[in-house]
Each structure stands twice: as structure tokens, then as C-alpha cells.
C-alpha positions in Angstrom: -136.8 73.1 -48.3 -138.7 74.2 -45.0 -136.5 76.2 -42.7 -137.7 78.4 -39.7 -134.5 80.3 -39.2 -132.3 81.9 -42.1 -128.5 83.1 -41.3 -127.0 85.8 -43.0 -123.5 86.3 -43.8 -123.3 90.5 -44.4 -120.3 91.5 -46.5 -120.6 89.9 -50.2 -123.9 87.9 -49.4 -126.2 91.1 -48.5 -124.5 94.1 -49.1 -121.2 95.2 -51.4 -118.8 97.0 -48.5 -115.7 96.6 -50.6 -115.4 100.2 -51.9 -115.3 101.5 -48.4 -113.8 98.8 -46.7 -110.7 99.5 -49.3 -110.8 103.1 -49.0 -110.3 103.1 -45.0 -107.7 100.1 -45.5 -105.4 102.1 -47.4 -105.9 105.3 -45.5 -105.1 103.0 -42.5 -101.8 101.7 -44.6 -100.8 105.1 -45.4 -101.0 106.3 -42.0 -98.8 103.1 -40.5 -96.5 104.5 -43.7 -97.3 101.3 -45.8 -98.0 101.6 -49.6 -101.6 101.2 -50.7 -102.8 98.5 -52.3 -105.7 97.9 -55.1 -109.3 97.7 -54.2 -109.6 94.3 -56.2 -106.2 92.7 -53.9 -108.1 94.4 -50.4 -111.8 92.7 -51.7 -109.8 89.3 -52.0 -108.7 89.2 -48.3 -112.1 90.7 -46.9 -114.1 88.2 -44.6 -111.7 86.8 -41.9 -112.4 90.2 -39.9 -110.3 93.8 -39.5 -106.9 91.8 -37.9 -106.6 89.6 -40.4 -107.2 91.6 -43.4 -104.2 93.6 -41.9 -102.3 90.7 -41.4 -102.5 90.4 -44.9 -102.0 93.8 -46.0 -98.3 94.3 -44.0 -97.4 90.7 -43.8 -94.0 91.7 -41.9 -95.3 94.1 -39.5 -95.6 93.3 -35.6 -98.7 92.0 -33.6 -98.2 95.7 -31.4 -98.5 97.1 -35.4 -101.4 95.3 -36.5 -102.9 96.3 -33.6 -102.7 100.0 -33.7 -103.6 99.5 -37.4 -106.6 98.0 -36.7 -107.6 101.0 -34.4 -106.8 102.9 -36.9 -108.7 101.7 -39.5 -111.7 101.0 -37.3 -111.6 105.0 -36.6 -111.5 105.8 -40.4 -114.2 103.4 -41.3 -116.2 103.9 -38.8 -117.0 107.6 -40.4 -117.2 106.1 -43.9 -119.2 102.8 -43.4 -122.0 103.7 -46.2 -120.2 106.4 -48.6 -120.1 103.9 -51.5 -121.5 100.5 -49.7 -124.9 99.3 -51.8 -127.0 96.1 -51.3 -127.2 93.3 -53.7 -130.0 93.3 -56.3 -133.3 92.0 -54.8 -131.4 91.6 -51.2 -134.3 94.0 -50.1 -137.3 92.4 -51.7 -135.8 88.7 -50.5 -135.4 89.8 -46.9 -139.1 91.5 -47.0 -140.8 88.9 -48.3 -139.1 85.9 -45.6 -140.5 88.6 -43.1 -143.4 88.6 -44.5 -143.3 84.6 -44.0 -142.5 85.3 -40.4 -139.4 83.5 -40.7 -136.7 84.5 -38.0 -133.7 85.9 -39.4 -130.3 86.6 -38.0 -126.6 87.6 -39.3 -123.4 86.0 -38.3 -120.7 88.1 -39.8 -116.9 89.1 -39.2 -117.7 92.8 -39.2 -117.6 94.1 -35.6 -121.0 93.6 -34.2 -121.4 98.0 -34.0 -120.5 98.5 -37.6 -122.8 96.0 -38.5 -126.2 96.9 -36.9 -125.3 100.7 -37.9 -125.1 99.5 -41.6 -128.2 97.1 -41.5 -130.0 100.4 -40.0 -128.5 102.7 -42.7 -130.4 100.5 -45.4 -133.6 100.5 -43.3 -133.2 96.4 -42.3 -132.2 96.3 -39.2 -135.5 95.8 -37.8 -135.9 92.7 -39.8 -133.2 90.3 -38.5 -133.6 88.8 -34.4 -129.9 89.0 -33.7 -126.7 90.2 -35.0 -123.8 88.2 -34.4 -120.1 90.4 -34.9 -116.5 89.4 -34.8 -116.4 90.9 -31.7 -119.7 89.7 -29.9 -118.0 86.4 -28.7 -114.3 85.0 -27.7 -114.3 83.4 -31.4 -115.8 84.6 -34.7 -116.0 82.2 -38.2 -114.9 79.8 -39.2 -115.3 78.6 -35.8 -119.1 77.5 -35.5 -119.8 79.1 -32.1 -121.6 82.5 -33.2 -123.8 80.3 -35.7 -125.0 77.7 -32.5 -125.7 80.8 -30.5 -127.9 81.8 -33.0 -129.6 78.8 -33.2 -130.0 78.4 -29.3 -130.6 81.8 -29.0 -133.7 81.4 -31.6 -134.6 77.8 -30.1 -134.4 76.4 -33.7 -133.3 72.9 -34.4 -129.8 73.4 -36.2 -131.3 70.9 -38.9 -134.4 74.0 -39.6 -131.5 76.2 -39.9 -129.4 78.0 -43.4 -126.9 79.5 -43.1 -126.5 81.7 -46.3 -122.8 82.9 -47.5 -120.2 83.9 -50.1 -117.7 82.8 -48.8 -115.2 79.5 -47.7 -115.2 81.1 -44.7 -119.5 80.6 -44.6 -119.3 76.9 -46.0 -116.8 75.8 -43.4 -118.8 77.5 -40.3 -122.0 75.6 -41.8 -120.9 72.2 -42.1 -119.1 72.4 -38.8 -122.1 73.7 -37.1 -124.1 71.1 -38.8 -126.0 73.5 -40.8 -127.4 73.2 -44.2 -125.3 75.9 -46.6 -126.4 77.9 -49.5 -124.0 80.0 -51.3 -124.6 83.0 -53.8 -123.0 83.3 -57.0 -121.2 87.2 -56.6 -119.3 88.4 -53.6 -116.0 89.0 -53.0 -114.5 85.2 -54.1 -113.7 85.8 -57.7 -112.9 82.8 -59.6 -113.8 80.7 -56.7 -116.3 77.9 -57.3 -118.7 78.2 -54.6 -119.2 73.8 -55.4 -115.5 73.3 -54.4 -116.1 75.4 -51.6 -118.7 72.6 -50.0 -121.8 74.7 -49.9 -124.8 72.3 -50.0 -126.3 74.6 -52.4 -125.4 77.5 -55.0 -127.9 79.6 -56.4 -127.9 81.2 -59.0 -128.9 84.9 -57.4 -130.4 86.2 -54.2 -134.5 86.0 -55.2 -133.8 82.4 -55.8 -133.8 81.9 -52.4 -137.4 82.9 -52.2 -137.8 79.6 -54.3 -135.6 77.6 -52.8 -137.0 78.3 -48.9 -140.4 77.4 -47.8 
């Protein structure tokens, strides 16, 4: 297929934050005086953004709670974004060689928009990608399909030379409601979740496929 801008989801699709996202999550819980919870139950609810992971985390807390607990973990992670956070295999090489193509390239995630850019510099990519689109960067975040037609606008790209690339349910439903075509990739954080009864238009079967797949 020949598209001129590719969309990134971040955590799950390029990089593997799960390690630290669950480390600062239950240092956040211990601190609010909650018990801690396993890394695999924390990777599960990852992708809806810091409030709502929390919200899943102390299901009978307060909105006032939640929010100081998001402060709280946003202070912990923010000092421990990269300690055991790795990118996908051939995420690297991919990303290179649609730069290489000239292709324009941009992430819409759920991370806060900060954290994000800091990690995409950490691995030496940030320079690759036009715009990086947070959780926090507009009024609404996924699934809501505004952050993906800002991209598109922003770039001046016809939504139908447009892919949005995910992991997620989350990433299918923003694409199809932004009128985007979807590709989804195989690992993440998902589990046993078939990425086909998700609704992705396409699953491949790893991330250099999509060197094959994109024109």
C-alpha cells in the first residue's frame, strides 16, 4: 500500500515500557497505602493513560485520590522512564529505513506528551518523527479520534494516505473512527487478545513487515 504519513502508537507498538511503568505504579500504590499489584495485571490496564490505569489499580478510591496518585506516580516515573524500558526488535531499523523513504512520521500515544519525546530522545529517535501527540497535548486523548486528525492536518495528508499503527483496541477504534487505515502488530501488552477481533484492517506478523507492507 502507498502511504505518505505513518502514525505511531508508543507503548507496546515501539517500545516495551511495562517494567517501569509497573515499577512507578506500585511505588505510587504503596505510597497512597494500597497493596501492589503484579507487573503482568499493571501491563493489562496500560494504554488508556496514567488516570485510568489508576482507576483501575484502586477501583474504590476517590477522584481527589486518583488525582494525587497520578501526581504521584508521574513524579516517580518521571525519574525512571528508561531503567528497564527496550524497543521492539527491528523497531529501529523499520523507523530508519521509512526515513530513509522520506515518509513523514508521527506518534499519537496516551503517555503525556513530555514523557514521550524524552523517551523517543533516550533511544536516539526523536528526530525522526514530525509530531508527537500526548494524552495531555489536547482536551481529549484516544480512543477519541481528535489527536490522530490533528496529525493528519497538521501534516496536510489525506486521512486515506494515512496508517495509523497499534497494539492495541484502544489504536483500532481511534483508526476506524478517524477514518484511518489500521495495522496492528502481533506483541504488546494485549495478551490473548486477537488483534482480528479487535478491527485492525491489518495484522502483521512483526514490526519489519511493515517495511513490506508500506510503499
Amino acid at each position: 500500500m502507498r502511504k505518505d504519513l505513518l502514525i505511531f502508537d508508543l507503548d507496546g507498538t515501539l517500545i516495551d515500557s511495562s517494567a517501569d511503568i509497573a515499577w512507578a505504579a506500585n511505588k505510587t500504590l504503596t505510597h497512597m497505602g494500597c497493596k501492589e499489584e503484579t507487573a503482568e495485571h499493571i501491563k493489562k490496564n496500560i494504554g488508556w493513560g496514567v488516570k485510568v490505569l489508576l482507576e483501575k489499580l484502586m477501583p474504590h478510591e476517590s477522584p481527589e485520590t486518583i488525582t494525587a496518585a497520578r501526581e504521584k506516580f508521574l513524579e516517580i516515573y518521571s525519574s525512571h522512564l528508561v531503567v528497564d524500558t527496550y524497543l521492539y526488535p527491528e523497531v529501529r531499523e523499520t523507523i530508519l529505513h521509512f526515513s530513509e523513504k522520506g515518509k513523514k512520521m508521527a506518534i499519537v500515544t496516551n503517555k503525556p506528551e513530555r514523557l514521550s519525546i524524552k523517551i523517543l530522545e533516550n533511544f536516539g529517535l526523536s528526530k525522526n518523527f514530525h509530531m508527537v501527540v500526548g494524552g495531555d497535548t489536547l482536551p481529549s486523548r484516544k480512543p477519541d479520534p481528535a489527536p490522530l486528525v490533528k496529525v493528519i492536518n497538521d501534516m496536510r495528508v489525506e486521512a486515506t494516505r494515512a496508517v495509523f499503527i497499534g497494539d492495541s483496541p484502544i489504536d483500532g477504534e481511534t483508526g476506524k473512527k478517524a477514518g484511518v487505515f489500521t495495522i496492528g502488530v502481533p506483541y504488546g501488552y494485549r495478551g490473548d487478545i486477537k488483534l482480528s477481533d479487535i478491527g485492525f484492517d491489518l495484522v502483521v506478523r512483526d514490526f519489519k513487515e511493515l517495511q513490506t507492507v508500506i510503499e
